[in-house]
N, C-alpha and C positions, 0 to 999 in steps of 0.2 A: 504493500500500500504506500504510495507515494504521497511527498505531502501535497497536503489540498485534497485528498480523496478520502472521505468519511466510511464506514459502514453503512448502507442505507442510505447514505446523503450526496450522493455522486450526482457530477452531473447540475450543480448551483451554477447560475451565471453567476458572473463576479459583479454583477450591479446590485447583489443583494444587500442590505442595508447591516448584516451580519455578515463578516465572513469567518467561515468555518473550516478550520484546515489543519491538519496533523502535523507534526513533529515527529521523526525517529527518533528513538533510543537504541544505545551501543544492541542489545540486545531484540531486537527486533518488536517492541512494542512502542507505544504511542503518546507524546504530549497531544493532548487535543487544545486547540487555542483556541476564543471566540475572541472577536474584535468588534466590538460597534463601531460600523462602518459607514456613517450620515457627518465628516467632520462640518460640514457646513452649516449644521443643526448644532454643533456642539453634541453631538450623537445623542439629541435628543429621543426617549425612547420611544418607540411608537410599538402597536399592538401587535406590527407584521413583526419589529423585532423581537419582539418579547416569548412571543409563537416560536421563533427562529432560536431563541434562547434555550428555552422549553423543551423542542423538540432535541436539540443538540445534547443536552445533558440528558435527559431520561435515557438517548440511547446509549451514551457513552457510559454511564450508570451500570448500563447492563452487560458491557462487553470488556472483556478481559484483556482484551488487547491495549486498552486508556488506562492508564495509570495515571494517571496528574490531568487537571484541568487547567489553563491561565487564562481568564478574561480581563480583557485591558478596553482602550480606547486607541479608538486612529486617529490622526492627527497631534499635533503639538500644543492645543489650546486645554483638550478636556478628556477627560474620560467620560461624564456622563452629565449634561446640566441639567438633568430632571426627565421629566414625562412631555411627549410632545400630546400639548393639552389644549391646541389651537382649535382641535376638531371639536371639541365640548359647545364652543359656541356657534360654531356653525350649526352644529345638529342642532343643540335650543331652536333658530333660527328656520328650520326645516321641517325636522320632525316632530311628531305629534307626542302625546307626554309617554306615551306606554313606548315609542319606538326609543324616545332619550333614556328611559331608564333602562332599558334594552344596554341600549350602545355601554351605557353608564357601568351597569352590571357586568359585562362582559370585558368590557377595558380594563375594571380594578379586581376583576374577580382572577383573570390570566396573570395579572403586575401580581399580585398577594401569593397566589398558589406559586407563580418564579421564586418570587424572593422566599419563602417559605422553603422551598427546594432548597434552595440556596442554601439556608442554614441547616438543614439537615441531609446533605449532600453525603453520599456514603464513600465518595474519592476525595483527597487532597484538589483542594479549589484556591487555586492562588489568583489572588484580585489589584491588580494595579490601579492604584487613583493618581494619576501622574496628568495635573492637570485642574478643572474645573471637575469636582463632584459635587452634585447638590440635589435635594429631592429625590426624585426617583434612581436618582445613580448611585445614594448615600444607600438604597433599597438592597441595588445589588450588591454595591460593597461592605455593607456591616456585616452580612450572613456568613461571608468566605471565610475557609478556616485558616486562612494566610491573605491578612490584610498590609497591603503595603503601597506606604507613601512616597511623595518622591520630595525635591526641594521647591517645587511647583502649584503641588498640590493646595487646592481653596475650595473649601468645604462649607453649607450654609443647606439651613433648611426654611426658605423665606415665605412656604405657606402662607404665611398670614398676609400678606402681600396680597393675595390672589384671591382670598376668600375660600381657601381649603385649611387643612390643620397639617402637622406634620404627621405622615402617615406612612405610607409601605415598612411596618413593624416599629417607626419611630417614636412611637407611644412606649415600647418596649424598650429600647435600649435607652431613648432620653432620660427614664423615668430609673435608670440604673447609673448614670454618670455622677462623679461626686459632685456634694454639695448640693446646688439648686442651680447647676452650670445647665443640664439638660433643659430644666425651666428655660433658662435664660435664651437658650438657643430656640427654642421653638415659639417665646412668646415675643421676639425683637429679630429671629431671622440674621444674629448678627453672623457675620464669617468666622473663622479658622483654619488653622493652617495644619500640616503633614504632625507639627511637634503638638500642637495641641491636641491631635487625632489620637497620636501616643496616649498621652495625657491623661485625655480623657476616655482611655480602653475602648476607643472605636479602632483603633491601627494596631498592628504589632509589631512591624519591622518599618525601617525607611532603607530606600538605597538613590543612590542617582540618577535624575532624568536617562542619563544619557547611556545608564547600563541596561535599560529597559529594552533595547534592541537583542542585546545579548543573551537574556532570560530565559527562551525558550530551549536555546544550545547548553546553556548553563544547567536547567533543569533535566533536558536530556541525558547528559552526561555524569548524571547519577546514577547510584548501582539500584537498578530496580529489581535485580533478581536476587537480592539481598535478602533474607529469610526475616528481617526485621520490621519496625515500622516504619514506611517509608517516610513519615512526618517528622522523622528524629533528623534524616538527612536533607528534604527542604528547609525546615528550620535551622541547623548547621547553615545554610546554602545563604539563607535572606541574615541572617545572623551575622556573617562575612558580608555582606552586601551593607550593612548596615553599618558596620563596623567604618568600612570604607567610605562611605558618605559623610561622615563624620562631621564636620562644622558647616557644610552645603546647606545642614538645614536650617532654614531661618528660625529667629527663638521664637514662643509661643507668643502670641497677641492676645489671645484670652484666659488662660490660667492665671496669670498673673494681678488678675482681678477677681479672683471668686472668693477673698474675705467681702472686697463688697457688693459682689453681687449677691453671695449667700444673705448677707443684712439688708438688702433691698426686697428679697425675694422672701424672706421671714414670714411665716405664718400662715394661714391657711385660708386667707380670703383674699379673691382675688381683684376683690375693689379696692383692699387693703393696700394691696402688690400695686395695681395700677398709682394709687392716690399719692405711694412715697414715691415711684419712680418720676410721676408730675413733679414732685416736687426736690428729686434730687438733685446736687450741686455737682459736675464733673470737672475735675480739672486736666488740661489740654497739660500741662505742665509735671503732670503723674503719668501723664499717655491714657489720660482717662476720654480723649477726643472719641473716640470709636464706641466707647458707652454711649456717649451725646447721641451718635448716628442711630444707634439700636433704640434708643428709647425712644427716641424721633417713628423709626418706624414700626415702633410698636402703638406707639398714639395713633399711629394714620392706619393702622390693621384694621380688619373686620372685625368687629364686636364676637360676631357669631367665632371667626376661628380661635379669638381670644379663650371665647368661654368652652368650646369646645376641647381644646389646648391645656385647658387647668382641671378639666373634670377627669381628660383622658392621663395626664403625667401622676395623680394619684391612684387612679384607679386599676391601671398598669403595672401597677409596683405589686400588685396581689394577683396578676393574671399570669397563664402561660404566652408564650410565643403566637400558641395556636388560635387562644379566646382572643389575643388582641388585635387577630387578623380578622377574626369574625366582627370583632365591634367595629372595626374602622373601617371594614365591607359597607357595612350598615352605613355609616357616617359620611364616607365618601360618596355613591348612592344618594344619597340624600341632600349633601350639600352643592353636588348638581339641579335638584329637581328644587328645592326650594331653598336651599343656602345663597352666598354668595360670592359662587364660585365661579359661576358663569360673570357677572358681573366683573367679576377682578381681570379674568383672562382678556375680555372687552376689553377693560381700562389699560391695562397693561402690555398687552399683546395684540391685539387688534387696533383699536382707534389710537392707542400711545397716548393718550390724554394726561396718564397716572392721577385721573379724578374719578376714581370709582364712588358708586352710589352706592353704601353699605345700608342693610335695613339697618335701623337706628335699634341703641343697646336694648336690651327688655328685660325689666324686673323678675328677679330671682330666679331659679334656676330650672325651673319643672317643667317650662318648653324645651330644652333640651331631650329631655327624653323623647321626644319625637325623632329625632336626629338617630337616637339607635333603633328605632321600630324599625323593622325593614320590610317595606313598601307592598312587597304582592307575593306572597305565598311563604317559602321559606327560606331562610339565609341560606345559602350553598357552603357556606363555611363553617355553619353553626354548628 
């Protein structure tokens, strides 16, 4: 089997927005590589790739001949800036409500069951974020059991921007990061980098941009007929790679403020959280500027992803992996059909105005449970 030639997947034109192609090993079996292949998009994902994702791992899954996975990004800017989510408002605009919750259903139900894969993947799946990951890319990247950054890497989950919440399992792992740094990230959408990735046990290795070329022959050229566990010897592998990188990577930009972001973020109401962050002082002169930015854009967010965002990062700390796919099936679902999400993607992505019409906030919290009911028959994930 030559590379480029799959089991069962023979025969891709190479316009495919994935491309899927093997690696030899000394020993005659296989690195399988996927590539998100849209650099133009910022390899924004869309549902042909996600299918394409999908289909590539369940079979390499089942064939002996795949020893290791690598999913990366093509081009020099990103590995993944999110979900390509332009289609949500078209369809609003076309279809009738049973055909959008259709579409709606089917788009996050394929992203959920990936990413879910993903973390329970039964081969070594090494994930490069070398580049722009954000949203839906942070989806594929947090699951891999070999996450690694480069000196490039810029990381954000800006949901609240758009009128959705932070989602594909983000409820899960936000709601496990120290302190109230998770909070912070999904209620301000602020950025970070490769070393705060570390930091905050979303990354486990860094190496450098520019040995990412190399990675697949590198990988290769481990002993895969080794009676051991193969994950002793990629880790050795990314462990050396990391080792080498050494000062390339820039130092953390948000770690270094979570005495006060844990003090902002204090307690358990989240008009509380809102009312001090109104009224906090940053100073530019502590490097506290980039707090100023996030708070900024947490004032201008969607009320609805705010509150959606505070109910999910408690409530997630007492779920599995699995229950919190099924709630944010429901919620995503639904902040299509009457949230405001369609609205954000308009404002932001389509018209470019960044004046979105958010429905104005609503007393207490018990319309929200509308948000998890889910819509016509039964959750598929439940």
């Amino acid at each position: 089997m030559s590379q480029g030639q799959i089991p069962g997947l023979r025969g891709l034109p190479m316009s495919e927005p994935v491309r899927i192609e093997t690696h030899p090993t000394a020993d005659g079996r296989y690195i399988g590589m996927l590539t998100l292949d849209s650099p133009a998009s910022l390899n924004a994902l869309s549902l042909e790739m996600i299918q394409l994702l999908q289909g590539a791992l369940t079979r390499w899954e089942q064939d002996p001949a795949i020893v290791c996975v690598l999913l990366q990004g093509a081009g020099e800017k990103a590995f993944c800036a999110g979900g390509d989510i332009r289609s949500f408002y078209y369809r609003k605009q076309e279809a009738s409500h049973s055909e959008l919750f259709g579409y709606a259903r089917d788009f996050f139900l394929q992203e959920y069951r990936l990413d879910h894969h993903i973390h329970c993947y039964g081969k070594p799946l090494v994930c490069v974020a070398d580049g722009i990951c954000m949203g839906g890319g942070i989806g594929l990247f947090a699951g891999a059991g070999f996450r690694v950054v480069t000196e490039k890497s810029l990381f954000a989950m800006p949901e609240v921007t758009i009128g959705l919440y932070p989602d594909v399992g983000a409820s899960w792992f936000l709601s496990r990061m120290p302190g109230r740094l998770g909070l912070w990230l999904g209620l301000t959408g602020a950025r970070f980098n490769g070393a705060d990735a570390l930091g905050l046990g979303l990354a486990d290795h860094a190496m450098a941009s520019r040995e990412r070329a190399e990675l697949p022959a590198r990988l290769a050229a481990l002993d895969w007929a080794d009676q051991g566990d193969p994950r002793e010897q990629i880790d050795r592998l990314l462990g050396g790679l990391h080792a080498e990188a050494g000062e390339q990577l820039p130092a953390p930009v948000l770690l270094p403020h979570q005495g006060k972001i844990d003090d902002l973020l204090a307690g358990r109401s989240l008009q509380g959280v809102l009312d001090r962050l109104n009224h906090a002082v940053f100073d530019p002169a502590l490097g506290e500027g980039s707090l100023t930015q996030a708070r900024d854009t947490c004032r201008t967010g969607s009320p609805i992803s705010r509150a959606i965002l505070w109910r999910q990062y408690w409530t997630a700390r007492r779920q599995s992996l699995a229950e919190v796919f099924a709630d944010e099936l429901a919620l995503s679902v639904n902040c299509v059909l009457k949230g405001d999400f369609v609205e954000g993607v308009r404002a932001l992505l389509i018209d470019k105005d960044k004046s979105p019409r958010w429905q104005p906030p609503r007393p207490g919290t018990d319309w929200l449970d509308d948000f998890y009911r889910w819509p016509e028959g039964t959750n598929p994930l439940a």
